[in-house]
Steps between C-alpha positions, in 0.01 A plus 500: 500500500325826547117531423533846313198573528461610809884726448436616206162766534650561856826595369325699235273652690748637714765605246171664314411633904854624514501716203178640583602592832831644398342694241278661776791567733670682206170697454448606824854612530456706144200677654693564820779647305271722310288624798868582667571713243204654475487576861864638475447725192534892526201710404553703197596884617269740531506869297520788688150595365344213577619530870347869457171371419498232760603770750197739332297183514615454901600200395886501575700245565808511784760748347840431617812758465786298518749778446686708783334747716649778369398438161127420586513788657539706223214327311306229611146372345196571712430203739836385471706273800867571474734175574839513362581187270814451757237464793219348396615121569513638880171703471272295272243482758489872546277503140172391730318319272445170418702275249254454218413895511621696170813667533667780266867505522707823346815674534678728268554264194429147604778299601455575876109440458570154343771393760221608730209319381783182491487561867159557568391150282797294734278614806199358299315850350334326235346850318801681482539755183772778356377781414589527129802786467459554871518847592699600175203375327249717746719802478533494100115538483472723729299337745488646877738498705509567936800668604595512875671723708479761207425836622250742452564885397 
């Protein structure tokens, strides 16, 4: 026969040890998952006027143009980099800076901006923004605009 008690509080103790442990496993894997997701999480889009007053402020973030030459030719914002959406996989490292630096994506209503900033987070950008209405948005209040190649009378 068994002297129980010298099983029993052992057994206990590590059925009781078990739980504890595998309720700190699930823990630390609930906190992982949430810092993931925070970590992959888009910032919120920025208005065109608050890009205006961080550019005022000189304050602006990396502006990236992801539409096609020709048409950031014909209106660009100031301070802009122009890398079309179907390059930028291949010319990422052409933006300069580093990955945890702001960066403002636009093109004319969005859906190239957003494939972009896809792009831009799989090569680890962590900061990466649209700006809100892209250049639609800018144009529709009016906001400046430079024009290249346009020429003078």
């Amino acid at each position: 026969m068994k002297d129980s008690r010298f099983a029993w509080p052992f057994h206990a103790a590590s059925r009781v040890g078990g739980w504890a442990r595998g309720r700190r496993v699930a823990f630390v894997a609930l906190i992982g998952l949430a810092s993931a997701g925070t970590a992959m999480a888009t910032d919120e889009p920025l208005a065109p006027t608050q890009l205006v007053q961080l550019q005022q402020a000189g304050q602006a973030p990396m502006l990236l143009d992801v539409r096609h030459t020709d048409e950031y030719r014909d209106g660009h914002i100031a301070g802009a980099l122009n890398i079309p959406v179907e390059q930028l996989a291949a010319r990422y490292a052409a933006l300069g800076v580093p990955r945890d630096q702001d960066i403002v994506v636009y093109c004319v209503s969005g859906r190239r901006a957003a494939h972009a900033q896809e792009i831009l987070q799989a090569q680890g950008y962590s900061h990466v923004r649209l700006l809100d209405g892209s250049i639609n948005a800018w144009r529709k209040q009016e906001l400046p605009l430079v024009r290249e190649g346009a020429s003078t009378p």
